[in-house]
PDB file of N, CA, C and O in Angstrom:
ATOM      1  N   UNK A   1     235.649 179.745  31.258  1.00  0.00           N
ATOM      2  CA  UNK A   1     235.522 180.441  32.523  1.00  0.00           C
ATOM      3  C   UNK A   1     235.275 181.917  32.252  1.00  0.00           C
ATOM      4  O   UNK A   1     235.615 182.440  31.191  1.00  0.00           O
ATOM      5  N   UNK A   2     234.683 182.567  33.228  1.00  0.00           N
ATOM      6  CA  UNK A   2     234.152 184.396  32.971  1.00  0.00           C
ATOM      7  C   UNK A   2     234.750 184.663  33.822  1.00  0.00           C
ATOM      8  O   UNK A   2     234.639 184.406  35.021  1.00  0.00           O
ATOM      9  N   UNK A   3     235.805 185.492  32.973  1.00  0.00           N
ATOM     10  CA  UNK A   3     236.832 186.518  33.769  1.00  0.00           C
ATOM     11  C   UNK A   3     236.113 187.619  34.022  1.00  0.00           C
ATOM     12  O   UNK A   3     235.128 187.780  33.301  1.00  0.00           O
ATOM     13  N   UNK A   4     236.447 188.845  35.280  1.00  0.00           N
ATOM     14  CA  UNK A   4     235.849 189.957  35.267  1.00  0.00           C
ATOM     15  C   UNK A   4     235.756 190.761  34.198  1.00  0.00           C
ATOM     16  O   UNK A   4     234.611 191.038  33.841  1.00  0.00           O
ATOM     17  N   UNK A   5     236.639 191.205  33.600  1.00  0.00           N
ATOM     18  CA  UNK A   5     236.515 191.533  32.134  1.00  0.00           C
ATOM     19  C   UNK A   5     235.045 191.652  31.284  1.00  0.00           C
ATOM     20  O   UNK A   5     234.272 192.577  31.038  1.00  0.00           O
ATOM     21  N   UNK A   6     235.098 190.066  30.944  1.00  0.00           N
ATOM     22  CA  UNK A   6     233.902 189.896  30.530  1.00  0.00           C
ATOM     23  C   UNK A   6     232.328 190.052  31.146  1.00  0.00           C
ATOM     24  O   UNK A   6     231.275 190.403  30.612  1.00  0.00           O
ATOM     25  N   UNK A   7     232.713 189.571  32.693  1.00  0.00           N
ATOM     26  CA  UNK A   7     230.995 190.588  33.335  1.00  0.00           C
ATOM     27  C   UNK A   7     231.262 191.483  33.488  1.00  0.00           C
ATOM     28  O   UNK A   7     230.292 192.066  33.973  1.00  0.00           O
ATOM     29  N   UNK A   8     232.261 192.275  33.366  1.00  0.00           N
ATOM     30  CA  UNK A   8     231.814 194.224  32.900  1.00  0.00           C
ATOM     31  C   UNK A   8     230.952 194.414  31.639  1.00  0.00           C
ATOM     32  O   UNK A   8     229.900 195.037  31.503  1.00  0.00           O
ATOM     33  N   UNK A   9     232.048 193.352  30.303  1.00  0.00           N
ATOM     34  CA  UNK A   9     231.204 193.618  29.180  1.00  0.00           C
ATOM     35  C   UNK A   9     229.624 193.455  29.369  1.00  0.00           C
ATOM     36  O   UNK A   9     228.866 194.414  29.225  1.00  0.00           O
ATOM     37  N   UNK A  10     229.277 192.448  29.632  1.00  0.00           N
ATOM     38  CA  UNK A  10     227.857 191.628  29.785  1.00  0.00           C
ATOM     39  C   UNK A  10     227.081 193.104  31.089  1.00  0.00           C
ATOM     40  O   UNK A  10     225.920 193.445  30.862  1.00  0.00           O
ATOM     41  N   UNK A  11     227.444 193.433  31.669  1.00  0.00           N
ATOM     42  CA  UNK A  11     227.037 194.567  32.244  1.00  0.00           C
ATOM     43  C   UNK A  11     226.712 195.635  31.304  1.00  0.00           C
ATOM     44  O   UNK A  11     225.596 196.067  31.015  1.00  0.00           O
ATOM     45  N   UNK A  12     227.784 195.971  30.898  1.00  0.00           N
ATOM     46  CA  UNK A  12     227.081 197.036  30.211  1.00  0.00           C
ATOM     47  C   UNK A  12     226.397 196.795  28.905  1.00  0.00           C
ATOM     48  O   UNK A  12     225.818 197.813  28.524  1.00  0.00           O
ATOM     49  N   UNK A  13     226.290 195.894  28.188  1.00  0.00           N
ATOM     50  CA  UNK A  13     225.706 195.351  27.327  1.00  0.00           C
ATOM     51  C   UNK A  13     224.039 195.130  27.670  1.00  0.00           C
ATOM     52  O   UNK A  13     223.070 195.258  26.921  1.00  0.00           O
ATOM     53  N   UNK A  14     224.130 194.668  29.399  1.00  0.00           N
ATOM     54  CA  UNK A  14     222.793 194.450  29.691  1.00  0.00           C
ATOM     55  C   UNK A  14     222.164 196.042  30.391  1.00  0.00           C
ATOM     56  O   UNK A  14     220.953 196.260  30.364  1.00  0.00           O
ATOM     57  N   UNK A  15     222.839 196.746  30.804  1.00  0.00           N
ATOM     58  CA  UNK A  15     221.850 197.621  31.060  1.00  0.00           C
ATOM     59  C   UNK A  15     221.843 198.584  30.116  1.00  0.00           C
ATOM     60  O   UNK A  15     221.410 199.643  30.570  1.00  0.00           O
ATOM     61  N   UNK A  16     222.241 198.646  28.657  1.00  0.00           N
ATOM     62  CA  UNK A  16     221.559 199.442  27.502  1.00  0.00           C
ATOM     63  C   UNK A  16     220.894 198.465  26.696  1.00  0.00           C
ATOM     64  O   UNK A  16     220.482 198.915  25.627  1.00  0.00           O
ATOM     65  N   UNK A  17     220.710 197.444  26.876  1.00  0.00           N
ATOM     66  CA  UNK A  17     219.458 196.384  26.143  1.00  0.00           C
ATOM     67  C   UNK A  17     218.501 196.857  27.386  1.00  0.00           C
ATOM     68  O   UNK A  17     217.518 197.484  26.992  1.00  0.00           O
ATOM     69  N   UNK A  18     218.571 196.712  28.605  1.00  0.00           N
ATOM     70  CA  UNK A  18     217.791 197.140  29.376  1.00  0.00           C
ATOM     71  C   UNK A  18     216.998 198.952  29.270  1.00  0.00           C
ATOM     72  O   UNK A  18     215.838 199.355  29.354  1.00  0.00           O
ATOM     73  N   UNK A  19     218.017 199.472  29.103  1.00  0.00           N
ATOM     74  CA  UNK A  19     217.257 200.814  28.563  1.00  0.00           C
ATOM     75  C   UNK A  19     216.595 201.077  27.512  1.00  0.00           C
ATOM     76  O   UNK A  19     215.746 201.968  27.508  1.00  0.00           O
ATOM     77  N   UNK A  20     216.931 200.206  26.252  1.00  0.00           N
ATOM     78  CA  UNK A  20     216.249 199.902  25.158  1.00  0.00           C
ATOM     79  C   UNK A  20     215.058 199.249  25.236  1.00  0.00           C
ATOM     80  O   UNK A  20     214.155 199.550  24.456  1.00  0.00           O
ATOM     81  N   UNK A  21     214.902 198.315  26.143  1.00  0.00           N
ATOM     82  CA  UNK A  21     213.651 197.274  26.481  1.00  0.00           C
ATOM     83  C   UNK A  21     212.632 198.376  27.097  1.00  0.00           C
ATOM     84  O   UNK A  21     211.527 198.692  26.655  1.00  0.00           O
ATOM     85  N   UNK A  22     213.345 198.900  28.300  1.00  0.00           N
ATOM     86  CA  UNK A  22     212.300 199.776  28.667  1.00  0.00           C
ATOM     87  C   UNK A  22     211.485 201.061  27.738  1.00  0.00           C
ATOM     88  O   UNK A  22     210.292 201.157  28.026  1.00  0.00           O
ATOM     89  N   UNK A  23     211.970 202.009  26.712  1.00  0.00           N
ATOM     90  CA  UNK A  23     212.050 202.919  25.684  1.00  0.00           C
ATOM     91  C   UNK A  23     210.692 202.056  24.859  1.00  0.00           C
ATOM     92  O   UNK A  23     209.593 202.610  24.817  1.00  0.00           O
ATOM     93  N   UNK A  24     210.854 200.958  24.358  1.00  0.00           N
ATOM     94  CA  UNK A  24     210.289 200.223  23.854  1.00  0.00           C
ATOM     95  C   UNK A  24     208.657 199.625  24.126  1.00  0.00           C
ATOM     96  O   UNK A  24     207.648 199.637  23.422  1.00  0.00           O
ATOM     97  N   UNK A  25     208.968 199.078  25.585  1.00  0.00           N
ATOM     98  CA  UNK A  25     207.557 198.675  25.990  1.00  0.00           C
ATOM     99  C   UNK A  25     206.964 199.261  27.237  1.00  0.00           C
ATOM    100  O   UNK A  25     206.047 198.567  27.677  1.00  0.00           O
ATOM    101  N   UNK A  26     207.273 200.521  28.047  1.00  0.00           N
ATOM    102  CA  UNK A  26     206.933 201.165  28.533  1.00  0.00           C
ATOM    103  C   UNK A  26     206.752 202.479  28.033  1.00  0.00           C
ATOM    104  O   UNK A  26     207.187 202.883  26.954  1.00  0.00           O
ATOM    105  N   UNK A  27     205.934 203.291  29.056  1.00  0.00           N
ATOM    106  CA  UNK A  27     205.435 204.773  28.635  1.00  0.00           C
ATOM    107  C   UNK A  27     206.605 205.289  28.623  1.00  0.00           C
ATOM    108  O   UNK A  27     206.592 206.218  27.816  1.00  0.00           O
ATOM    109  N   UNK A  28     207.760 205.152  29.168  1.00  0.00           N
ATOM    110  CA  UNK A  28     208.773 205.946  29.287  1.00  0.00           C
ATOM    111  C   UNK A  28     209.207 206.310  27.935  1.00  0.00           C
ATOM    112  O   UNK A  28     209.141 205.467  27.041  1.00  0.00           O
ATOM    113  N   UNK A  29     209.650 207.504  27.706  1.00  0.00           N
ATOM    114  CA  UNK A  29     210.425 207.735  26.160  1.00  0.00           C
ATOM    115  C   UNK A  29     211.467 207.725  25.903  1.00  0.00           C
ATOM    116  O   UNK A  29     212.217 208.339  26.662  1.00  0.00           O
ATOM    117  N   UNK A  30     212.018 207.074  24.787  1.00  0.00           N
ATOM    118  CA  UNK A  30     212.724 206.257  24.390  1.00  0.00           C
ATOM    119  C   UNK A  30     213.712 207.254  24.858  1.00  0.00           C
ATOM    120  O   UNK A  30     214.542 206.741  25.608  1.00  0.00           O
ATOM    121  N   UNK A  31     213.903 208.676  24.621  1.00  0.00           N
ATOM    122  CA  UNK A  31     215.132 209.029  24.638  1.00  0.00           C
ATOM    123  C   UNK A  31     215.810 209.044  26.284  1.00  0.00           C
ATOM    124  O   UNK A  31     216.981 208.987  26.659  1.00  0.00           O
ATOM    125  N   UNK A  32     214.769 209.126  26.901  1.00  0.00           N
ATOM    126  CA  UNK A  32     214.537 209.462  28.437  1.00  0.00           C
ATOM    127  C   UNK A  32     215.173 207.657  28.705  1.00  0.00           C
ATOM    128  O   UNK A  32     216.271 207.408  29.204  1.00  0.00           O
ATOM    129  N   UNK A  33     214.318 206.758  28.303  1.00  0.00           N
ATOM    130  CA  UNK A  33     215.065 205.379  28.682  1.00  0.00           C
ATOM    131  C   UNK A  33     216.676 205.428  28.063  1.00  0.00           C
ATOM    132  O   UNK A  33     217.627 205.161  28.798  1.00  0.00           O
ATOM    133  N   UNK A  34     216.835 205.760  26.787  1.00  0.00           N
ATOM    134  CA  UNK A  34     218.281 205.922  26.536  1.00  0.00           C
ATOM    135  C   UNK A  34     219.444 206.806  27.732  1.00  0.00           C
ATOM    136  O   UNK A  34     220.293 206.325  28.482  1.00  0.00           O
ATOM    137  N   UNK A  35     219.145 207.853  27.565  1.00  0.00           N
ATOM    138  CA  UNK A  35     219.993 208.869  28.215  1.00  0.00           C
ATOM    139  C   UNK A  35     220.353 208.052  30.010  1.00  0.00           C
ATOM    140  O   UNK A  35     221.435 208.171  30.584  1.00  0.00           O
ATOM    141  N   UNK A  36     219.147 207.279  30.569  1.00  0.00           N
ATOM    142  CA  UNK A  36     219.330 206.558  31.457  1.00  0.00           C
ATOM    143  C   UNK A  36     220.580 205.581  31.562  1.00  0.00           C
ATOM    144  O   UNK A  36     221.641 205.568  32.186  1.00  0.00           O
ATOM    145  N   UNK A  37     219.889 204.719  30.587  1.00  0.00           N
ATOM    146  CA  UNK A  37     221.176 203.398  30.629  1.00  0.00           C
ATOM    147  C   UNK A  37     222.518 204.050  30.237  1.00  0.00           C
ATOM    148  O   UNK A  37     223.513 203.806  30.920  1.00  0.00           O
ATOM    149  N   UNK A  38     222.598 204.936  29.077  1.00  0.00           N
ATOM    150  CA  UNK A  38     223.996 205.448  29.097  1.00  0.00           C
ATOM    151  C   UNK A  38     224.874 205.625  30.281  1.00  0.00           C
ATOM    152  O   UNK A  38     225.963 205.151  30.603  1.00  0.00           O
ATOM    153  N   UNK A  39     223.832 206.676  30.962  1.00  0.00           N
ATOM    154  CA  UNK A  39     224.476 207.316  32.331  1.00  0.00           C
ATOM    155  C   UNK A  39     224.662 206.276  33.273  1.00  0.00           C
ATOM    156  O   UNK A  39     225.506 206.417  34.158  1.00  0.00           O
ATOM    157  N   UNK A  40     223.828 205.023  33.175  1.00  0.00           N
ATOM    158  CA  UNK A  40     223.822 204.374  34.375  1.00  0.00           C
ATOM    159  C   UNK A  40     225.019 203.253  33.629  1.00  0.00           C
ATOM    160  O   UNK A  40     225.359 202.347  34.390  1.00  0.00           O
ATOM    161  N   UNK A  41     225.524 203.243  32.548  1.00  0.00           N
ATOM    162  CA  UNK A  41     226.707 201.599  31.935  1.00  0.00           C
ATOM    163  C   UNK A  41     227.685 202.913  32.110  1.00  0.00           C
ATOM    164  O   UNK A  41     228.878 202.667  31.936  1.00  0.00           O
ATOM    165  N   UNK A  42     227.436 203.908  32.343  1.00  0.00           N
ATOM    166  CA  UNK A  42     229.104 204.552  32.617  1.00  0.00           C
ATOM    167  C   UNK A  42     230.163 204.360  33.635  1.00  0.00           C
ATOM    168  O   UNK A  42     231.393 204.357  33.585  1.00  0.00           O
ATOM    169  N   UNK A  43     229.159 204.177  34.713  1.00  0.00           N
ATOM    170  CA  UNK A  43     230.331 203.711  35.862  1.00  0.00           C
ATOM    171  C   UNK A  43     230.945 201.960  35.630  1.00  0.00           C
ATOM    172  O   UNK A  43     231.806 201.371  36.284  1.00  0.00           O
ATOM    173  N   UNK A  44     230.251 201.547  34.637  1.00  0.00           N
ATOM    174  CA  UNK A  44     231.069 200.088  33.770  1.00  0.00           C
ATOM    175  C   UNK A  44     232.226 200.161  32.824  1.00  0.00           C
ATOM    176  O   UNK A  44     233.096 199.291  32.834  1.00  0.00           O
ATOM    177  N   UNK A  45     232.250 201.083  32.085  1.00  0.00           N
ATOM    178  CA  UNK A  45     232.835 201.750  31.405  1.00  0.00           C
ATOM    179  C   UNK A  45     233.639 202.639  32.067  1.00  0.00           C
ATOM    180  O   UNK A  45     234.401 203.179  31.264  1.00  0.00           O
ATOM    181  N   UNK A  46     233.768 202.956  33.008  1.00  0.00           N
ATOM    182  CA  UNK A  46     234.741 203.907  33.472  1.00  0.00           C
ATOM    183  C   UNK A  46     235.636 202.726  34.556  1.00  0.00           C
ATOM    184  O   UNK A  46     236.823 202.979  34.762  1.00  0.00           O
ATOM    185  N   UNK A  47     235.089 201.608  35.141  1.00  0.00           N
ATOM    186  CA  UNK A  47     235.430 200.375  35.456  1.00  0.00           C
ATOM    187  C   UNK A  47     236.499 199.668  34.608  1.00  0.00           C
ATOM    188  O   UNK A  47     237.641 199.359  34.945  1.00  0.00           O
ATOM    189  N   UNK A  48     235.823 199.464  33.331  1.00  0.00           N
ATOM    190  CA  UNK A  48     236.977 198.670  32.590  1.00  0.00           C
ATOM    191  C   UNK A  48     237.721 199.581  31.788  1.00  0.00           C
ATOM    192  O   UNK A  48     238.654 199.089  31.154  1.00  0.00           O
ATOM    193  N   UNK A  49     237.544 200.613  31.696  1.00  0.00           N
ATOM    194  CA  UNK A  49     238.786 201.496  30.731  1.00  0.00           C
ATOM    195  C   UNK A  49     240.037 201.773  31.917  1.00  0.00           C
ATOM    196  O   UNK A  49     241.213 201.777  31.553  1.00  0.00           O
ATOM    197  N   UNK A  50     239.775 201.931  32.915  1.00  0.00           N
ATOM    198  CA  UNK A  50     240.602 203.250  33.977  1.00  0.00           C
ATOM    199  C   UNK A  50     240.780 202.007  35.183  1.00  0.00           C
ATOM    200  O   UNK A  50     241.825 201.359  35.244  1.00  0.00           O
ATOM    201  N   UNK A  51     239.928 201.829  35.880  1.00  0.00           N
ATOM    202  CA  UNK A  51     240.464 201.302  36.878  1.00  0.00           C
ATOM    203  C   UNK A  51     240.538 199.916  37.288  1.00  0.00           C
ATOM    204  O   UNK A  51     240.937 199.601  38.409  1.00  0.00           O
ATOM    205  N   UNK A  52     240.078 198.879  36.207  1.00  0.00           N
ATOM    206  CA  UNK A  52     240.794 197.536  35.759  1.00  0.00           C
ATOM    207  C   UNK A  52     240.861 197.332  34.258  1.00  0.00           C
ATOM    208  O   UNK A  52     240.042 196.592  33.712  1.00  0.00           O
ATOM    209  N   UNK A  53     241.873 198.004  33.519  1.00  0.00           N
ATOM    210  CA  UNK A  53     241.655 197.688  32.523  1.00  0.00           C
ATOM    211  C   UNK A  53     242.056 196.278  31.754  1.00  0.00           C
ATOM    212  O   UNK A  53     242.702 195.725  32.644  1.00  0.00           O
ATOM    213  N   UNK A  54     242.056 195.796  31.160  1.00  0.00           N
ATOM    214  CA  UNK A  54     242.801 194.717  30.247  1.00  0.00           C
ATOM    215  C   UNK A  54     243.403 195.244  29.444  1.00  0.00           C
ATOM    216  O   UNK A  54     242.840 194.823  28.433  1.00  0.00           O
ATOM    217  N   UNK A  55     244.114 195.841  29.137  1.00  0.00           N
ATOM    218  CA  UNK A  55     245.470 196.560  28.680  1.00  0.00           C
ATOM    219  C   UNK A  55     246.230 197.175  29.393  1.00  0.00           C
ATOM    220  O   UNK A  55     245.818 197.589  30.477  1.00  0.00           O
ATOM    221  N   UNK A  56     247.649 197.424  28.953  1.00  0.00           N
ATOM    222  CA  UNK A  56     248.584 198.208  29.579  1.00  0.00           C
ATOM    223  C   UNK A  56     247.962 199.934  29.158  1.00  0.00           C
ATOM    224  O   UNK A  56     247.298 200.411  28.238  1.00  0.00           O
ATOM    225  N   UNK A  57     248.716 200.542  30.600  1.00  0.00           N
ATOM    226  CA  UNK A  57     247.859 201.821  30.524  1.00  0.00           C
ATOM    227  C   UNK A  57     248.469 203.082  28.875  1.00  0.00           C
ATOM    228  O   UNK A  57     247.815 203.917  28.251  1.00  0.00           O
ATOM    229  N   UNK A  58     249.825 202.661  28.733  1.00  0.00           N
ATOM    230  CA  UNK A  58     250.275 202.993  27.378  1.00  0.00           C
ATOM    231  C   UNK A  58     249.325 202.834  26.122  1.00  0.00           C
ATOM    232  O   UNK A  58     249.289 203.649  25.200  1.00  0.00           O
ATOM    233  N   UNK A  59     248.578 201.711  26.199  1.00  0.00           N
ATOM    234  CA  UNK A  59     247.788 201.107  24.854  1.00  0.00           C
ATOM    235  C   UNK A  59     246.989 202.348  24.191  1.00  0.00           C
ATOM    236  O   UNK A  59     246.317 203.197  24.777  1.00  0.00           O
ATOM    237  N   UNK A  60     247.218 202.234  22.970  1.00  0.00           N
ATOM    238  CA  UNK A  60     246.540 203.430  22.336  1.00  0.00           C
ATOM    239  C   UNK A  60     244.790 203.093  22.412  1.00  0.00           C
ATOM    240  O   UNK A  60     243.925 203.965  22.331  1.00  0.00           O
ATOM    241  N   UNK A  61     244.573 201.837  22.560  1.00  0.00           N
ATOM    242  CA  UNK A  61     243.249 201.325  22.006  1.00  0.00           C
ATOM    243  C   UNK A  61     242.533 202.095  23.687  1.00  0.00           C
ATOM    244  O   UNK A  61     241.371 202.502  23.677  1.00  0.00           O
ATOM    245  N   UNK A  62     243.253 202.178  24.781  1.00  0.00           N
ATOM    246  CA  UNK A  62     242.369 202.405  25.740  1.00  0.00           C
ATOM    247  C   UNK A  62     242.072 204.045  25.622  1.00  0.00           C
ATOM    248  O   UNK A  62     241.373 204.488  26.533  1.00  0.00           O
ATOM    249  N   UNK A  63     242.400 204.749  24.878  1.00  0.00           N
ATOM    250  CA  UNK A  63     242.210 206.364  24.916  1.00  0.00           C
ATOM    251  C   UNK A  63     241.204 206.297  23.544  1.00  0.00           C
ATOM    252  O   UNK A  63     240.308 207.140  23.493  1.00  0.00           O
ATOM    253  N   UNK A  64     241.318 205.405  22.530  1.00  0.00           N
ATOM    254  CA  UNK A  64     240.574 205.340  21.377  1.00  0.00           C
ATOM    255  C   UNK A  64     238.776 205.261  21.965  1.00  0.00           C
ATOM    256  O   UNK A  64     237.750 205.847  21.616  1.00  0.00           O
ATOM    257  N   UNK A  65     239.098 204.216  23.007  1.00  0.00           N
ATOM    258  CA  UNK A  65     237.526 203.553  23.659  1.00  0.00           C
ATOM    259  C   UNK A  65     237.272 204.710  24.532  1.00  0.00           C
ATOM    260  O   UNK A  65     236.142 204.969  24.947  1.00  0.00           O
ATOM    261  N   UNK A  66     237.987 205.186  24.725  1.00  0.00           N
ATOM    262  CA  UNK A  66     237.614 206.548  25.691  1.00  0.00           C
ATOM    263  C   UNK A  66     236.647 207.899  25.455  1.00  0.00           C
ATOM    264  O   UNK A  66     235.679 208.569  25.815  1.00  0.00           O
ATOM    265  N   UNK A  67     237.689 207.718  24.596  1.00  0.00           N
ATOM    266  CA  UNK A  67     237.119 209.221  23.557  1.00  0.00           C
ATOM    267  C   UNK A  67     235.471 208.753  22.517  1.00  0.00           C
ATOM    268  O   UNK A  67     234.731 209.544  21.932  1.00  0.00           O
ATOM    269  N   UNK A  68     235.350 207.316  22.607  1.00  0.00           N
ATOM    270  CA  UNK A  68     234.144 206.679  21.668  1.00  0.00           C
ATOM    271  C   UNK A  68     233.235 206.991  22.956  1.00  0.00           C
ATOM    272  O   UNK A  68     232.619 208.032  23.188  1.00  0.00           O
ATOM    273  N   UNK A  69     233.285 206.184  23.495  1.00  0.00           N
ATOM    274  CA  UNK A  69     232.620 206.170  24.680  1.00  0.00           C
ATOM    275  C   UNK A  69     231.783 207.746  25.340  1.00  0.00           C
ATOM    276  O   UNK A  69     230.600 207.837  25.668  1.00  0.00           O
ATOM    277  N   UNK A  70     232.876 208.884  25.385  1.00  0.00           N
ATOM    278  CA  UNK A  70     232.249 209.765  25.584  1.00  0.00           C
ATOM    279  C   UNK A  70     231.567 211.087  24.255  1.00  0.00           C
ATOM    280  O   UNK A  70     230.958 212.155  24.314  1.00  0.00           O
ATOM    281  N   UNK A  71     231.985 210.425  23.445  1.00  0.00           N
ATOM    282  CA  UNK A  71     231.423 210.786  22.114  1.00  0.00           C
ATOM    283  C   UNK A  71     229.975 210.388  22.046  1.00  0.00           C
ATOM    284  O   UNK A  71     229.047 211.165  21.818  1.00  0.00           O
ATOM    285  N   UNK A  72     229.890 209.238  22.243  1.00  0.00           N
ATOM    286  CA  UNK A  72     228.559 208.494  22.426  1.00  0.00           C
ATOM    287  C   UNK A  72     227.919 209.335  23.490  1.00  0.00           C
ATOM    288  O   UNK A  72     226.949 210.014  23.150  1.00  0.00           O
ATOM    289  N   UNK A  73     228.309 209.377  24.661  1.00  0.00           N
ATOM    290  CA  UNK A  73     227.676 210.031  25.624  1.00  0.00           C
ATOM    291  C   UNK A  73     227.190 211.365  25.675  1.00  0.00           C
ATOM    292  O   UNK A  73     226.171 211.804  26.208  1.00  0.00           O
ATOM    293  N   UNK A  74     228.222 212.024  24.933  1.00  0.00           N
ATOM    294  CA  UNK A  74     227.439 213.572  24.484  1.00  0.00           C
ATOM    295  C   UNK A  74     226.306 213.610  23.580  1.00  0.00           C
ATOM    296  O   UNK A  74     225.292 214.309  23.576  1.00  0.00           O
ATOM    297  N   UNK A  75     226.707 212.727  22.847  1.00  0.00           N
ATOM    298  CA  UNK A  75     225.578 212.712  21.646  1.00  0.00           C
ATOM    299  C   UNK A  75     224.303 212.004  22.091  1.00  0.00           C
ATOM    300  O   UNK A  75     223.349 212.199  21.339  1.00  0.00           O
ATOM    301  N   UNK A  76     224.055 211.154  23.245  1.00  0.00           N
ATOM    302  CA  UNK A  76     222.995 210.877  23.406  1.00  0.00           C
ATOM    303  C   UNK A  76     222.208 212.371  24.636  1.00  0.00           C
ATOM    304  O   UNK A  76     221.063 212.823  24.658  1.00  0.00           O
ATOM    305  N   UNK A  77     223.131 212.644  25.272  1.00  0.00           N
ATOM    306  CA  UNK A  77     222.773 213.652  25.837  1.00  0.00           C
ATOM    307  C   UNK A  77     222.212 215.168  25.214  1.00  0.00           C
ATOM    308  O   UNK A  77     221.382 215.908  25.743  1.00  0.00           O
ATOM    309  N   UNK A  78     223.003 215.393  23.813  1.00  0.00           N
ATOM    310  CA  UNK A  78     222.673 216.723  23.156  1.00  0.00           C
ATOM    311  C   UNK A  78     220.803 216.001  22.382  1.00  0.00           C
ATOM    312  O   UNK A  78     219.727 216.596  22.315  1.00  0.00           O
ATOM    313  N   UNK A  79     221.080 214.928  22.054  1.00  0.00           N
ATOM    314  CA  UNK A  79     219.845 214.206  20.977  1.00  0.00           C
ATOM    315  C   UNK A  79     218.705 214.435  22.457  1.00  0.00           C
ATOM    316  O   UNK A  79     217.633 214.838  22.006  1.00  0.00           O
ATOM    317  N   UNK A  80     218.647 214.330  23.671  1.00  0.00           N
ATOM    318  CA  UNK A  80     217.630 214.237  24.406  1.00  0.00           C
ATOM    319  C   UNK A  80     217.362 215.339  24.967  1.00  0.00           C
ATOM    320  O   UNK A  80     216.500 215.360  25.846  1.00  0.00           O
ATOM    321  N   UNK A  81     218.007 216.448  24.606  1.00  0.00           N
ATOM    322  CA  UNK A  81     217.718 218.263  25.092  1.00  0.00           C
ATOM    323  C   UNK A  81     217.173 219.111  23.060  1.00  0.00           C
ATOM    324  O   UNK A  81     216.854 220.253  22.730  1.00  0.00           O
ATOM    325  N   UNK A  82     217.293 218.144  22.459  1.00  0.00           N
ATOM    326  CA  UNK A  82     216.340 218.847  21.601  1.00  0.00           C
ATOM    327  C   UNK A  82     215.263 218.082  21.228  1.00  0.00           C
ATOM    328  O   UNK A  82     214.388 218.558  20.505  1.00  0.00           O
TER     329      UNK A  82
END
């Protein structure tokens, strides 16, 4: 059975294969398709870390995914302004 959980994962999984697909076989550029899907799997990610998470809110692992998460996000953002 697919718990919500898991169609968050599959969400955000699909719309950065989706930003990748597009980068790929459209004119759009790649970094321009990247910086998209990031911004757009964040409100998935901000879904399953914060406001349903599958952990207790104590868990160290949910501040670990946090801090990855927006690590990732700066860095795709600084990589598409140079």
């Amino acid at each position: 059975m697919v718990e919500y959980d898991d169609k968050i994962l599959l969400a955000i999984a699909a719309v950065l294969a989706g930003g990748w697909l597009v980068g790929a076989l459209t004119a759009v550029p790649m970094q321009t398709a990247r910086v998209v899907s990031v911004l757009a799997a964040t409100p998935f990610v901000w879904d399953a870390l914060f406001r349903n998470p599958p952990l207790p809110a104590a868990e160290p692992h949910r501040a670990v995914s946090a801090v990855v998460w927006h690590a990732i996000l700066v860095w795709v953002l600084l990589t598409a302004l140079v």
